[in-house]
C-alpha positions in Angstrom: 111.2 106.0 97.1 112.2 103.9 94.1 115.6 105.1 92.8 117.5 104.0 89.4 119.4 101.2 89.8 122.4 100.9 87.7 121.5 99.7 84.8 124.4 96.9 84.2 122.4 95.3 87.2 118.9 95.1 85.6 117.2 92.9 82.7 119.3 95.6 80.4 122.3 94.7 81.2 121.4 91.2 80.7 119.9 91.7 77.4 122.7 94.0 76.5 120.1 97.2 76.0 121.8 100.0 75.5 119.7 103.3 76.0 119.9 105.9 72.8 118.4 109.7 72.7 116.2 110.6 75.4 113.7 113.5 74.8 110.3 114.4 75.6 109.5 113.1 72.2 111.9 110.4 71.3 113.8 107.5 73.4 115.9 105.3 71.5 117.8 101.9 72.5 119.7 99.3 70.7 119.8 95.8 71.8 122.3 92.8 70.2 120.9 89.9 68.5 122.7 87.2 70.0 122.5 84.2 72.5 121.0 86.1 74.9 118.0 87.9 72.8 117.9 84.2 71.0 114.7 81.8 71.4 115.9 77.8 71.2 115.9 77.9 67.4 118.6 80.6 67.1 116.3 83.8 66.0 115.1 87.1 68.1 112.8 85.6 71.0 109.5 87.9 70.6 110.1 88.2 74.2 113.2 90.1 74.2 111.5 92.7 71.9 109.0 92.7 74.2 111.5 94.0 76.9 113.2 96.3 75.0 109.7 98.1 73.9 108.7 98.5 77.5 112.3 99.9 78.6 111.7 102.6 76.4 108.0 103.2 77.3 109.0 103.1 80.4 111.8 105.4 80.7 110.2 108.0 78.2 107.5 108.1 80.8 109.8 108.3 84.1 112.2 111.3 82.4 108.8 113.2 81.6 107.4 112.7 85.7 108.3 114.2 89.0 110.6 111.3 89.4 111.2 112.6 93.3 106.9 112.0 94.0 106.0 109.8 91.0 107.6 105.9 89.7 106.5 105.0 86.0 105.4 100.9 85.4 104.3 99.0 83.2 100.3 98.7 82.7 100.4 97.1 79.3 101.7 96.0 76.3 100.8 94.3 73.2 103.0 93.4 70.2 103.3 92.4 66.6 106.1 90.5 65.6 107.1 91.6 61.8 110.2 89.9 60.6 112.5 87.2 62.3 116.6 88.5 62.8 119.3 86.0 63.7 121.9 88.0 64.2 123.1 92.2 64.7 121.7 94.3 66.2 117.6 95.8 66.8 116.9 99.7 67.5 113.6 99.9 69.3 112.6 103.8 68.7 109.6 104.9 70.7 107.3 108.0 70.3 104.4 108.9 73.0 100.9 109.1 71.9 99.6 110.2 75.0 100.9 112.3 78.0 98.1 112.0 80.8 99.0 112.8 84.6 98.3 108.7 85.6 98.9 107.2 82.0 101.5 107.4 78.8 101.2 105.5 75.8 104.0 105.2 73.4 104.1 103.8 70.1 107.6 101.5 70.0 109.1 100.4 66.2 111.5 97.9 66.5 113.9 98.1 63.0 116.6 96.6 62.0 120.3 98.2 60.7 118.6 98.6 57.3 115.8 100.0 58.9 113.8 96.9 58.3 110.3 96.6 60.6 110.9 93.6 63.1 108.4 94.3 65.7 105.5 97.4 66.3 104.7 97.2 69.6 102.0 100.0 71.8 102.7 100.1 75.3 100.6 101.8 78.2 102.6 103.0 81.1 100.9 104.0 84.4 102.3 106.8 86.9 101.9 105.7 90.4 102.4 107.5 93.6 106.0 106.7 95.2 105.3 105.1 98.5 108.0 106.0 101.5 110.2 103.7 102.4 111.7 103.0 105.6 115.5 103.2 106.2 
């Protein structure tokens, strides 16, 4: 069975993601804007939005599923990159769309601290069967 890691050892705790509110209707996480989230020419790299929108997706999806029978992963995601940020701080706030029993799609709105639009993003998360591990 796939189990949580902590997240300090995943891409969030590289990226610095921080995970928010956590409902069935709502997940919320901030991330820093800083070396780390940076592309080569000092702004947000789309692909750190990128990550951020699928965390949420993907952990709305795996709090709302039988997390002992069922793991929640990416399918897809697509993403429209509003307004450049150099520096601060992002919240990515993501609401589901759809809550089928093999599929979840959430709508993810990346803002700013004045609630600026910086990235829109849709993601499709599947729900897969665990598979047994071995000990």
């Amino acid at each position: 069975m796939h189990q949580m890691k902590p997240l300090s050892e995943t891409m969030l705790g590289a990226l610095g993601i921080e995970l928010g509110e956590i409902t069935p209707e709502r997940v919320t996480a901030t991330m820093p804007v800083n070396a780390a989230t940076h592309q080569p020419f000092g702004l947000l790299h789309g692909g750190a939005s990128v990550a951020l929108a699928e965390t949420v997706a993907s952990l709305g999806t795996w709090f709302l599923i039988d997390q002992t029978t069922e793991a929640a992963v990416g399918l897809e995601i697509n993403a429209n990159h509003i307004r450049s940020k150099q520096s601060g701080t992002v919240t990515a706030i993501a609401i589901p769309l759809h809550k089928g029993r093999s599929t979840m799609v959430w709508e993810i709105k990346i803002v700013d601290e004045d609630q600026h639009l910086i990235s829109i993003a849709r993601c499709t998360v599947a729900i897969i069967k665990q598979k047994k591990t071995l000990n």
